[in-house]
C-alpha positions, 0 to 999 in steps of 0.5 A: 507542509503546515496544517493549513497546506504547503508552507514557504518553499526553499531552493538549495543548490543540493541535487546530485549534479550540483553538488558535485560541481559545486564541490568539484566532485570532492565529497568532504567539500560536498558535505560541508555545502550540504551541511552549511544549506541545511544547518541555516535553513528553516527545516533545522530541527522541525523534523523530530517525529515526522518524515521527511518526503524524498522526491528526487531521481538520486535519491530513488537509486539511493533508497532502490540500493538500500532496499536490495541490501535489506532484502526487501519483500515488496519492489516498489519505491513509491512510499517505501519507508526507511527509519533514519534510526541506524540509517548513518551506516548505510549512507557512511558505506556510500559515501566512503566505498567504491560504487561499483563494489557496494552490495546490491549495486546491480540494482541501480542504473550504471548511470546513476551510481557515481552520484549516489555518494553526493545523494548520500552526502545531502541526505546525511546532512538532513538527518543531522539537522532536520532530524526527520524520524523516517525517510518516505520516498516518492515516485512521482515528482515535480511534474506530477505535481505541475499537472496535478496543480492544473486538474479542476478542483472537483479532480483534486479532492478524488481519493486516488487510492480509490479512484486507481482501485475503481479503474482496475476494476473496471478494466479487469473485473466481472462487473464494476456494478458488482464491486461497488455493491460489495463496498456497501454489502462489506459495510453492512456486515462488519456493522452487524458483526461487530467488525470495528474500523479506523477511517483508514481501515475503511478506505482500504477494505472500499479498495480492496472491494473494489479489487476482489474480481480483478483476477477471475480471467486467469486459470483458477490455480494461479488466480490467487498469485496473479492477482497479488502481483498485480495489485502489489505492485500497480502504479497505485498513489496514496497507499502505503506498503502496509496498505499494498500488503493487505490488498494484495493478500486479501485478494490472495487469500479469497482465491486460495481459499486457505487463510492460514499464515505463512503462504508469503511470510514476508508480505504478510509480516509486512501487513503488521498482525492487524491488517493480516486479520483483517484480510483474512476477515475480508477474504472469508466474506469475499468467498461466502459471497462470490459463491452465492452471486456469481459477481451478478450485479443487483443480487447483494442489496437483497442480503441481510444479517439477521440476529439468530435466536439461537445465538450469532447471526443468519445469512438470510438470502432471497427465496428465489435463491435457495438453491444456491444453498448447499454444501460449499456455501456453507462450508465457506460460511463456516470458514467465514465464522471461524475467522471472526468468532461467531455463530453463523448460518445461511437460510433462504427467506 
């Protein structure tokens, strides 16, 4: 991949299968192949901090074993990421053990196991010469990309983080309308607020907008739960497992109420300390909000954020709807202003 686009490709005889009867299923032979391939290749040190994109089946059961091993929180393979700092054990234990007897080896199809040491060997041999800073494995393949080479331009410059976030909430959410107006609405609060963000922090605050309703069929206990497992682990491209994290919890978080950490300490160490704050952010305004529009499209782009006199900000709100005005919405205002530091209070005018 060059800044321009796809750069020159290259075939090498380095898939499971090949390599085996290549090597005729010796894995000292396997390694010489696959290190004689990539120390003449053109990737030979062009790796040094960037990742290298694993497509592959074996290299999935590869990366599927690594995670069981490690524990990991999240079980999903599309952009699971594993740094190649330390990654020589792993694959040396692969290559040198008994399939059958490796920890964690339950997790990968019976089929699969006896070519896991030949991924292992071709993988090692990337390492060693292109020097990639991380391993990034995809779920999609080469057919995807055929047909994804056949869609129409127009198609092609989608976000599909947004456009999977859009079609969930069309399947699942009270009102898609409703949803694209908290996009807008979300917007305009973290500008008033002073709520800074990165481009990529604003794609995933417009999916996890996109997102917030996705759970309200389900009983009111177990909403917050449900809604976490579906969108953490939804056959969503183009997001990373940082990304599937702070969706998943900002959703969690707006259907529990409470935002205080450690509800799934390994989900919310996923996240990293910034986007856990900002999900916590997003989840408090999501409960102010929900409360005061029942998700009834055409009701938020009458709200505005009005500099207070007095000192923070005023919630103003339609007069037509003041009798929404009570207790609970401003106890979750209060929650809302606690979380991002400031004075706030609600009024209708």
């Amino acid at each position: 991949m060059t800044a321009q686009g796809l750069g020159e490709g290259m075939t090498t005889p380095l898939g499971g299968l090949r390599l085996r009867d290549l090597s005729g299923g010796d894995l000292s032979k396997a390694q010489a192949i696959a290190d004689s391939h990539i120390s003449a290749s053109s990737l030979a040190g062009r790796g040094e901090g960037r990742p290298f994109y694993a497509v592959g089946g074996t290299w999935r059961n590869l990366a599927k074993l690594h995670m069981e091993q490690q524990t990991y929180p999240l079980h999903v393979m599309h952009a699971y990421e594993i740094p190649t700092a330390g990654l020589d054990g792993f694959l040396d234990a692969v290559v040198k053990s008994d399939p059958e007897k490796l920890p964690g080896i339950a997790a990968v199809s019976k089929s699969r196991r006896a070519l896991l040491a030949f991924g292992a060997v071709a993988l090692r041999s990337v390492i060693r010469f292109v020097k990639p800073e991380k391993i990034v494995l995809s779920a999609l393949g080469l057919r995807e990309g055929f047909l994804y080479d056949k869609l129409s331009q127009e198609e092609r410059a989608k976000d599909p983080l947004l456009e999977s976030a859009l079609e969930l909430a069309i399947l699942r959410s009270r009102s898609p309308q409703h949803a694209r107006e908290m996009v807008d609405w979300s917007r305009r609060s973290f500008e008033a607020l002073g709520i800074d963000e990165t481009p990529e922090e604003e794609r995933l605050r417009i999916a996890a907008c996109l997102l917030a309703d996705i759970g309200w069929r389900a009983h009111p206990d177990y909403r917050g739960k449900q809604a976490l497992s579906i969108i953490a682990h939804a056959a969503m491209p183009a997001v990373d497992h940082k990304g599937r994290a702070f969706l998943g919890l900002t959703n969690f978080y707006r259907h529990e109420g409470s935002l205080e950490q450690q509800h799934i300490p390994e989900l919310e160490s996923l996240a990293g300390d910034r986007l856990l704050r900002r999900a916590q952010i997003l989840a408090s305004l999501f409960r102010v909000t929900y409360l005061l529009t029942a998700s009834m499209p055409g009701v938020l782009d009458q709200f505005k954020w009005l500099q207070d006199p007095r000192g923070g900000f005023t919630l103003a709100i339609p007069v037509g709807l003041a009798d929404l005005v009570g207790d609970r919405p401003e106890g979750r205002l209060q929650q809302f202003a606690k979380v991002v530091g400031k004075a706030l209070r609600i009024e209708a005018r």
